[in-house]
Backbone atoms as SQL, in Angstrom:
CREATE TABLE atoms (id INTEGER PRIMARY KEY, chain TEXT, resi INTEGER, resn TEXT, atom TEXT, x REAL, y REAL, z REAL);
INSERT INTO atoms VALUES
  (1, 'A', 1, 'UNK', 'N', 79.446, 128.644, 49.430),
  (2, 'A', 1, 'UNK', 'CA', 78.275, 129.221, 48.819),
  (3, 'A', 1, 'UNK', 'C', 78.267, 130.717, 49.106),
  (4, 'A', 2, 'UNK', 'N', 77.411, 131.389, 48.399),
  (5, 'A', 2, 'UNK', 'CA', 77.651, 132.852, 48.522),
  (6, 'A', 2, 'UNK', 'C', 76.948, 133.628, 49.701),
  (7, 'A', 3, 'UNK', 'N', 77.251, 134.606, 50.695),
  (8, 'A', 3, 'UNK', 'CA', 76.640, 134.434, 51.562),
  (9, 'A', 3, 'UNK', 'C', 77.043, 136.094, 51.946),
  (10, 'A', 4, 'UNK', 'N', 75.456, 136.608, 52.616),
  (11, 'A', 4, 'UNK', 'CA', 75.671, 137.523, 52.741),
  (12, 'A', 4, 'UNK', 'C', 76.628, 138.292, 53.744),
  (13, 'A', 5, 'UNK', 'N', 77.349, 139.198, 53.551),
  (14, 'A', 5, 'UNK', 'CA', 78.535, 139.766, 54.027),
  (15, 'A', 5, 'UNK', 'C', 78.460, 141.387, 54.659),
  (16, 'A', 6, 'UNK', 'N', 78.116, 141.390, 56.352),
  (17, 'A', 6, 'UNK', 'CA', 77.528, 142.818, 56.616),
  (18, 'A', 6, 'UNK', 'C', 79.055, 143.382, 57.777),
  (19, 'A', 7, 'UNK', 'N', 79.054, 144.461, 57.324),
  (20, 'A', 7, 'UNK', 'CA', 80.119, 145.541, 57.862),
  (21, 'A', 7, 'UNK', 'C', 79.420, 146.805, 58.443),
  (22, 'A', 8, 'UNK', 'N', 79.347, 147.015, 59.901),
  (23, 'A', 8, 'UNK', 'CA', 78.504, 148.124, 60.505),
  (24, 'A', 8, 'UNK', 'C', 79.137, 148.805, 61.454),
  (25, 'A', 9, 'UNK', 'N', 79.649, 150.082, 61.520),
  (26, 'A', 9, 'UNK', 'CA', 80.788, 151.095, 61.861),
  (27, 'A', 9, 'UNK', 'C', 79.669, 151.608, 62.981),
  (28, 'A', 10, 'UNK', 'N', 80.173, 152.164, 63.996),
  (29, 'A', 10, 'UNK', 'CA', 79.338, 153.484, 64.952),
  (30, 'A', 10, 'UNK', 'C', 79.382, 152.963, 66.161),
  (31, 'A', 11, 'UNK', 'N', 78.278, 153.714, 67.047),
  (32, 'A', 11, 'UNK', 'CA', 78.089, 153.309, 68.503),
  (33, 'A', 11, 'UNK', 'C', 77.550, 152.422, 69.019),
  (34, 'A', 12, 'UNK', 'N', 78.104, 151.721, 69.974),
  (35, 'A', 12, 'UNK', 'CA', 77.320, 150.208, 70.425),
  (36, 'A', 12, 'UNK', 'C', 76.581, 150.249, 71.143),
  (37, 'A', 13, 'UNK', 'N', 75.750, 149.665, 71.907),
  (38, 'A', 13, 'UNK', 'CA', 74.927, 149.376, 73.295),
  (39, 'A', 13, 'UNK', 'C', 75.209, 148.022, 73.766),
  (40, 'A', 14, 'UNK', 'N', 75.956, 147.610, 74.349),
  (41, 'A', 14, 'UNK', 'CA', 75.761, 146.501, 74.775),
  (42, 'A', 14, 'UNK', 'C', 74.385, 145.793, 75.694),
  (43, 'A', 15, 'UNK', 'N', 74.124, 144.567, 75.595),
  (44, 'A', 15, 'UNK', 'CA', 73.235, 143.993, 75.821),
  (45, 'A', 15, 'UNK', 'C', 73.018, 144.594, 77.769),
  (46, 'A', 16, 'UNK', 'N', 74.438, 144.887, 78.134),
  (47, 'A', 16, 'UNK', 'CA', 74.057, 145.308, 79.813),
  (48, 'A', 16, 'UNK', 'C', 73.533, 146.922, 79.952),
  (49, 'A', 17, 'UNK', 'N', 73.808, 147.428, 78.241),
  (50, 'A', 17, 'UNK', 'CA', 73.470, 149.012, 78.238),
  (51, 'A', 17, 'UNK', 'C', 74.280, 150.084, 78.581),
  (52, 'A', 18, 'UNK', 'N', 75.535, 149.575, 78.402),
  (53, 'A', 18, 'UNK', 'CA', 76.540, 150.200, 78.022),
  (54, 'A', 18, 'UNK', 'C', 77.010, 150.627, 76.671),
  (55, 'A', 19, 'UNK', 'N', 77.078, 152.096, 76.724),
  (56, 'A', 19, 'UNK', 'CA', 77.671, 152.558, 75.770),
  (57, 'A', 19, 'UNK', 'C', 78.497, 152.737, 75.222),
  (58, 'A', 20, 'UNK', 'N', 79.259, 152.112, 74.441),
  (59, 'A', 20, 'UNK', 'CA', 80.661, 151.806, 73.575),
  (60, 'A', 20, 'UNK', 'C', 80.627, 152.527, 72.308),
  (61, 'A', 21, 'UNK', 'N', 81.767, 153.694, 72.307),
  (62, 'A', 21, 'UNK', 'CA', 81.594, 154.492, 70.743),
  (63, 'A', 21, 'UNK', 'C', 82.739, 153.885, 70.079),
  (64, 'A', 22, 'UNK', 'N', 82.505, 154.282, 68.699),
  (65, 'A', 22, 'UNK', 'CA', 83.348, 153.893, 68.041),
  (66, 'A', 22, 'UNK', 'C', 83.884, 152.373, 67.428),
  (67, 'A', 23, 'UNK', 'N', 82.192, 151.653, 67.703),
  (68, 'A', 23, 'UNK', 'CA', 82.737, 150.021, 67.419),
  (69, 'A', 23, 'UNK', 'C', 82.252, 149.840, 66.072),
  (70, 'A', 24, 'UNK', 'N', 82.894, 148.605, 65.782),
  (71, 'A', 24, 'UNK', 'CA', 82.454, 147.968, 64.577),
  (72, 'A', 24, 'UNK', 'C', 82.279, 146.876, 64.500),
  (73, 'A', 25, 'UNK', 'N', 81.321, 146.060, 63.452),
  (74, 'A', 25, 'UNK', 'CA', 80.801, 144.704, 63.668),
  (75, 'A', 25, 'UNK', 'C', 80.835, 144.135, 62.067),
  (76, 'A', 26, 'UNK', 'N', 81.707, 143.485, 62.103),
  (77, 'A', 26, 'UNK', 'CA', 81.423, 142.539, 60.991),
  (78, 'A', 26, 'UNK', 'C', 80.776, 140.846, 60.814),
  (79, 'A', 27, 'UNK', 'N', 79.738, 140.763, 60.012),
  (80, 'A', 27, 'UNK', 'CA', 79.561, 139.354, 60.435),
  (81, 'A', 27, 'UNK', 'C', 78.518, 138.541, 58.702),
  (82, 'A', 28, 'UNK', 'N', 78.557, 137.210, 58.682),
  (83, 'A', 28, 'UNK', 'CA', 78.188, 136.836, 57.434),
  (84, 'A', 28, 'UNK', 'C', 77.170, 135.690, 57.658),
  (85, 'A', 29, 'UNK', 'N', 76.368, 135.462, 56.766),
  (86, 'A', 29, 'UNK', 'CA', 74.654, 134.810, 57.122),
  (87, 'A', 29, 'UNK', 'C', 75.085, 133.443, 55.935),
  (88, 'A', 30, 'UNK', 'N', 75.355, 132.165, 56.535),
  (89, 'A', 30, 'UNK', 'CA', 75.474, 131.606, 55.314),
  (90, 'A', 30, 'UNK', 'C', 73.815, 130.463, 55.376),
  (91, 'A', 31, 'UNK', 'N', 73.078, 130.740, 54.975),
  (92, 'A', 31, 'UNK', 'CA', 71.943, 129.848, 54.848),
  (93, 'A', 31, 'UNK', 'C', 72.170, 128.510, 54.301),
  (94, 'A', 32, 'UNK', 'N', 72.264, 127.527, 55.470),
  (95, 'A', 32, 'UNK', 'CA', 72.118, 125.903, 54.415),
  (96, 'A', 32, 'UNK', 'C', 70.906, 125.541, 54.848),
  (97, 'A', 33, 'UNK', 'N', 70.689, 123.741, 54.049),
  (98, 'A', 33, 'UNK', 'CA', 69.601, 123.495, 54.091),
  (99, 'A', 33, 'UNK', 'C', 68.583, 123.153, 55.195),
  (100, 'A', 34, 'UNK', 'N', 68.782, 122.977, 56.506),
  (101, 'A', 34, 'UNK', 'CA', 68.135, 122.866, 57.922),
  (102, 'A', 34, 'UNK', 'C', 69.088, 123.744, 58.723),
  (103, 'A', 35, 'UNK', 'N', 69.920, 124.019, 58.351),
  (104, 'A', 35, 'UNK', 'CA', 70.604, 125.303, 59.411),
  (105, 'A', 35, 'UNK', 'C', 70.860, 126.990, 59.447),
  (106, 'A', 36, 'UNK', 'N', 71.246, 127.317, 59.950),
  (107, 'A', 36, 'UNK', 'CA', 71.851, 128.714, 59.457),
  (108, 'A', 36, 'UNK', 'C', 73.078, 129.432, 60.499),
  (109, 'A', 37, 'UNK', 'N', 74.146, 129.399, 60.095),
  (110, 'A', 37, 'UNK', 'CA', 75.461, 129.326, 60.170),
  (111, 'A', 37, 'UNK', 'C', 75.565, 131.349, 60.077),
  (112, 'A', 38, 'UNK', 'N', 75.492, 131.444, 61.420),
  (113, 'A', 38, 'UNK', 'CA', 76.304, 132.802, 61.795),
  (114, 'A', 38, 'UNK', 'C', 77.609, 133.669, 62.568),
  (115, 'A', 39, 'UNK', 'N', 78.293, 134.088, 61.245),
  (116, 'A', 39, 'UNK', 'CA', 79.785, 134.506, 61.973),
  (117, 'A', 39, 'UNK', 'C', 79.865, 136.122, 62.797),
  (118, 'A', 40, 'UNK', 'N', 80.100, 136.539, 63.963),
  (119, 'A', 40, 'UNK', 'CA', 79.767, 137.466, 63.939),
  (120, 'A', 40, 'UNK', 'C', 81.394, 138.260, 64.920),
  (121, 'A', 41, 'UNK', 'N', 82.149, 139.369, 64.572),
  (122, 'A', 41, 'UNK', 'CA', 82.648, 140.265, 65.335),
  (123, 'A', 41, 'UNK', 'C', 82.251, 141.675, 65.731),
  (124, 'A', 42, 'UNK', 'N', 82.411, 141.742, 66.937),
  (125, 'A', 42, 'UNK', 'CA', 82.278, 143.326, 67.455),
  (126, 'A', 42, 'UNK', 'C', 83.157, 143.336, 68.147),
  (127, 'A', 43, 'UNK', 'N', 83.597, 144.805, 67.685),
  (128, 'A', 43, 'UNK', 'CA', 84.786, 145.040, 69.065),
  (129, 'A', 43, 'UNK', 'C', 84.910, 146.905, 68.679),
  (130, 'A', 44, 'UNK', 'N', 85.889, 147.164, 69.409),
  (131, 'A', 44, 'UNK', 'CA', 86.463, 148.571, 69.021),
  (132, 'A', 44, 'UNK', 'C', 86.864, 148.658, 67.212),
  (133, 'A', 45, 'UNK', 'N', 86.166, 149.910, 66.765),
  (134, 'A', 45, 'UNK', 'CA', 86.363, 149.550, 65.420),
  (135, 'A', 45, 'UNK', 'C', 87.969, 149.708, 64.882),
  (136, 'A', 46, 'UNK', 'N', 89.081, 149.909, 65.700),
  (137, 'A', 46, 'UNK', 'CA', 90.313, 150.232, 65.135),
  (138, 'A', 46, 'UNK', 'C', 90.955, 148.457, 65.315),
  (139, 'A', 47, 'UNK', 'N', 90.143, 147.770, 66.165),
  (140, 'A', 47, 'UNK', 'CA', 90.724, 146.483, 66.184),
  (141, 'A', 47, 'UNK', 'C', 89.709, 145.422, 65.511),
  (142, 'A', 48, 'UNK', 'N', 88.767, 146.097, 65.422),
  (143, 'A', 48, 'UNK', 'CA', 87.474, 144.781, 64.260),
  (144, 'A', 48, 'UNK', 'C', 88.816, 144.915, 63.108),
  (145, 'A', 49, 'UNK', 'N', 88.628, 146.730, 62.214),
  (146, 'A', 49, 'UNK', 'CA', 89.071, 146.609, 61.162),
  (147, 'A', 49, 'UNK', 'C', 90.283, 146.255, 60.835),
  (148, 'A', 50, 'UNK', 'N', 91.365, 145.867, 62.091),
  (149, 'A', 50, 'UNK', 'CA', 92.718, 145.642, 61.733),
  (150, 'A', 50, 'UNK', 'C', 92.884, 143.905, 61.413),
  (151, 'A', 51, 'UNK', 'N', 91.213, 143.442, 61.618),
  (152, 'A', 51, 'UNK', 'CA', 91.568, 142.024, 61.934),
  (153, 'A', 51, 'UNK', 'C', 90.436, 141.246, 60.322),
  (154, 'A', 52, 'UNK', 'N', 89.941, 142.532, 59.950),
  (155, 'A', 52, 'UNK', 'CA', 88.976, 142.108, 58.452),
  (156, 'A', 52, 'UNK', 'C', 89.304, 140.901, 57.670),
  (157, 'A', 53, 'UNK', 'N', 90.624, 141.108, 57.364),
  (158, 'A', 53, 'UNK', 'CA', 91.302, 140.065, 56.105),
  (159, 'A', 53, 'UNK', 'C', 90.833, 139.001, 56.926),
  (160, 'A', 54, 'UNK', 'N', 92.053, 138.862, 57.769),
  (161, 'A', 54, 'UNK', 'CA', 91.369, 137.306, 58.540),
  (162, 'A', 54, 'UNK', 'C', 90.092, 137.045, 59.024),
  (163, 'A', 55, 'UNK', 'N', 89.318, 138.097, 59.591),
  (164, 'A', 55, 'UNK', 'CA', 87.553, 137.481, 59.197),
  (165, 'A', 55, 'UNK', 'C', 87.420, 136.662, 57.995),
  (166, 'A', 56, 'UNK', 'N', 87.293, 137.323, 56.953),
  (167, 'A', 56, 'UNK', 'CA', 87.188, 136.816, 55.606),
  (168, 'A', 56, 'UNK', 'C', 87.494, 135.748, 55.513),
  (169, 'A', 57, 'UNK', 'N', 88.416, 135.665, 55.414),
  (170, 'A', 57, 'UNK', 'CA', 89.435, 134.494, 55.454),
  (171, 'A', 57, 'UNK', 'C', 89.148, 133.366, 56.019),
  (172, 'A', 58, 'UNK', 'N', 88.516, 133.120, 57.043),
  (173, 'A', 58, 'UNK', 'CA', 87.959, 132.564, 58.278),
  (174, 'A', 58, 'UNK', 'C', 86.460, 131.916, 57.568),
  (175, 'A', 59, 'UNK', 'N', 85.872, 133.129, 57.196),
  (176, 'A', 59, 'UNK', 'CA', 84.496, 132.655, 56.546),
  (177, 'A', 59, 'UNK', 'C', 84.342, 132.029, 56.026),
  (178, 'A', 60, 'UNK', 'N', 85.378, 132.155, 54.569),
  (179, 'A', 60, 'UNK', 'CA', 85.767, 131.496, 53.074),
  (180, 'A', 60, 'UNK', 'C', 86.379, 129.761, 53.601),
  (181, 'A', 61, 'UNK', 'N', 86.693, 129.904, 54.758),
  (182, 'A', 61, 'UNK', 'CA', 87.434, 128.474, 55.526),
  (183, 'A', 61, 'UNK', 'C', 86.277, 127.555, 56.047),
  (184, 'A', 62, 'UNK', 'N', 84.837, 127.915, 56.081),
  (185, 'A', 62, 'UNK', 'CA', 84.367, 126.899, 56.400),
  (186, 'A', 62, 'UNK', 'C', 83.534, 126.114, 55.615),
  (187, 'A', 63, 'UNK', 'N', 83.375, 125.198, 55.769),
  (188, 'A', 63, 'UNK', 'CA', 82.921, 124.308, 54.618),
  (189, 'A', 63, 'UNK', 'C', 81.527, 123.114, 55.136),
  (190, 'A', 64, 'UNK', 'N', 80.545, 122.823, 54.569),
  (191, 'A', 64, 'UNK', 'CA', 79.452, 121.813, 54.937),
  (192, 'A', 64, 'UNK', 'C', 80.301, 121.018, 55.305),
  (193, 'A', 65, 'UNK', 'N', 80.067, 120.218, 56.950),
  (194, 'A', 65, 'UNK', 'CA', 80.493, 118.683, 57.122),
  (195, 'A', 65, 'UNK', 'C', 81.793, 119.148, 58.391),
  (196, 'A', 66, 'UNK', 'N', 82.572, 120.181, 58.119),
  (197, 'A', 66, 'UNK', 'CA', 83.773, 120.766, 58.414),
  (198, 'A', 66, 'UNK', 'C', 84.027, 119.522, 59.432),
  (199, 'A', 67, 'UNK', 'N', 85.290, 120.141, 60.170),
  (200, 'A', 67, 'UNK', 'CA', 86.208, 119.248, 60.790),
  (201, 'A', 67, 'UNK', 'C', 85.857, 118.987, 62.206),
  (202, 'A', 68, 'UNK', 'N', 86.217, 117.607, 62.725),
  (203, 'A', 68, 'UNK', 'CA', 85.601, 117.134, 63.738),
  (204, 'A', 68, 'UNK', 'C', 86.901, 116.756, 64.614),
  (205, 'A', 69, 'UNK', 'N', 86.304, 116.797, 65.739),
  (206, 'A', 69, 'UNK', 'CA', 87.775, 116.483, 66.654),
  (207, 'A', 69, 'UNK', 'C', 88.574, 115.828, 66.582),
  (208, 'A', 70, 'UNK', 'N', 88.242, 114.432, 65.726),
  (209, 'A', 70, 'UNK', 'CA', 88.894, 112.943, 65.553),
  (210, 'A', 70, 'UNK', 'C', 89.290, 113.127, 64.262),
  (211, 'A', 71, 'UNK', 'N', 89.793, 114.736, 63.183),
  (212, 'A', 71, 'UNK', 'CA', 89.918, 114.857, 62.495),
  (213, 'A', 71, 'UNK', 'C', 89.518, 114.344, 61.067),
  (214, 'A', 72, 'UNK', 'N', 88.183, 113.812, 61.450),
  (215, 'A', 72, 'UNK', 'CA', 87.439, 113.794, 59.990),
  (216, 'A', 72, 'UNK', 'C', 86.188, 114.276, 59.938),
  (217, 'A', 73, 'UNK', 'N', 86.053, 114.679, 58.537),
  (218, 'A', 73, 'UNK', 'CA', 84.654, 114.950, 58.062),
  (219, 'A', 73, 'UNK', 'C', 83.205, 114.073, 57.624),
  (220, 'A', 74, 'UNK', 'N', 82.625, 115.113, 57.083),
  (221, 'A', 74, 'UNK', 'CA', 81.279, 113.759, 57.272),
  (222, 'A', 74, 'UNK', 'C', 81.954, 113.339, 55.922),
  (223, 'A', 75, 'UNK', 'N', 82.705, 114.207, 54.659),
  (224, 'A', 75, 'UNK', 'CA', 82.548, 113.472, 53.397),
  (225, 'A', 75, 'UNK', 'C', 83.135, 112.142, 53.700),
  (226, 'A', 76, 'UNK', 'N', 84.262, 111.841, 54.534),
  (227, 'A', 76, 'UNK', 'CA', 85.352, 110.740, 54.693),
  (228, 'A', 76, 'UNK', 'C', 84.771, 110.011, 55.823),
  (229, 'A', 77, 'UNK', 'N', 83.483, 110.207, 56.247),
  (230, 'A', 77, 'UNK', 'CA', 83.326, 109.138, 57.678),
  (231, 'A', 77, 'UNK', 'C', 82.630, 107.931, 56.697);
């Protein structure tokens, strides 16, 4: 489903209040119907952005029901 897709470049604060320049955070909001499913990276922005495609990629990979340890889903249980 279509889902919003946020990319945010600059200086960080980490939650201990440390200051980290130069990071970047990519992350995507997929709203289902009793849940809400959030993907999120931060890191140094020369290694968020070297790793984008496969974010994406990653996102587009998950699916309602997804995969369970005993390798099935809810469609096949």
């Amino acid at each position: 489903m279509p889902s919003p897709y946020i990319e945010i470049e600059g200086d960080f604060t980490s939650m201990s209040g440390q200051q980290q320049p130069n990071y970047m955070m990519l992350a995507a909001i997929c709203p289902l119907q009793e849940n809400t499913v959030f993907v999120k990276m931060t890191g140094p922005a020369s290694t968020v952005g070297a790793e984008k495609e496969h974010f994406k990629v990653f996102c587009n990979s998950i699916t309602k029901g997804g995969d369970h340890s005993d390798g099935t889903t809810e469609e096949n249980k």
